[in-house]
C-alpha positions in Angstrom: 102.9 23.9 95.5 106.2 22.7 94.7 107.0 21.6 91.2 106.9 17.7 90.8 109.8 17.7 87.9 112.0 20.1 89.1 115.1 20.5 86.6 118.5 18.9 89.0 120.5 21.4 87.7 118.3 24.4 89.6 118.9 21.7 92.7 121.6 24.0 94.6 121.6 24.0 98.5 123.4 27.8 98.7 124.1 30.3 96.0 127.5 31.6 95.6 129.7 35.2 95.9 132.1 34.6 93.3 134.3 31.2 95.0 132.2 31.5 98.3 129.2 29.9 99.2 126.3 31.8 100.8 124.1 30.9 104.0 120.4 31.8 104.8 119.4 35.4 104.4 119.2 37.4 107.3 117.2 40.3 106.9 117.6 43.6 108.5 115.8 46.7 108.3 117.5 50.1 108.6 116.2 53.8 109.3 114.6 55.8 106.3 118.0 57.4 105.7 120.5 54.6 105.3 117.6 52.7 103.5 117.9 55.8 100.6 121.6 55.8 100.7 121.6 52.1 100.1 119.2 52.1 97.5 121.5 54.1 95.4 124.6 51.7 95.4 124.9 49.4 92.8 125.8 46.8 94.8 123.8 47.3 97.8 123.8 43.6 99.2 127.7 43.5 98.6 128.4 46.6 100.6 126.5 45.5 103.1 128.5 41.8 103.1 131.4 43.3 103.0 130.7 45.9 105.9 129.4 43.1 107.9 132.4 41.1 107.9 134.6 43.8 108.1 133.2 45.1 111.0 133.0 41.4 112.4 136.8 40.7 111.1 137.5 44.3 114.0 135.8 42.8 116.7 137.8 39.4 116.3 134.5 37.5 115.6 136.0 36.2 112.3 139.3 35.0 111.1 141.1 37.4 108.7 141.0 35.4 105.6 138.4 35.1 102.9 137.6 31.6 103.6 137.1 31.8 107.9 133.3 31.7 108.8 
C-alpha cells in the first residue's frame, strides 16, 4: 500500500551515478563463477556499468563521451 503522505523530497523519478542519471534496472543473472567473483568487488554494480558501456562504447552502440545514451 503506498504511503498517503509521502515526504516530496524522497519524490525522485531516477537516482543518480555521481552527475548522471540512472534508468530502470535491468537485471541479469550470471553463471555460479562470475557471480562469486562479483561478489567480492566493492563496487560490483559499478564494474558492471562501466563494463557494459565500455563494451557498448567498442561495438559503436554508444557515443564516446560520458553524457551519450
Amino acid at each position: 500500500m503506498p504511503n498517503p503522505h509521502p515526504k516530496i523530497e524522497n519524490l525522485t523519478s531516477f537516482k543518480r551515478v555521481g552527475d548522471r542519471d540512472l534508468g530502470k534496472v535491468i537485471g541479469t543473472r550470471y553463471p555460479l563463477d562470475v557471480q562469486v567473483a562479483l561478489l567480492q568487488l566493492k563496487d560490483s554494480q559499478g564494474f558492471i556499468r562501466g563494463a557494459v558501456e565500455a563494451a557498448l562504447r567498442e561495438r559503436g552502440l554508444m557515443g564516446n563521451d560520458d553524457t551519450a545514451a
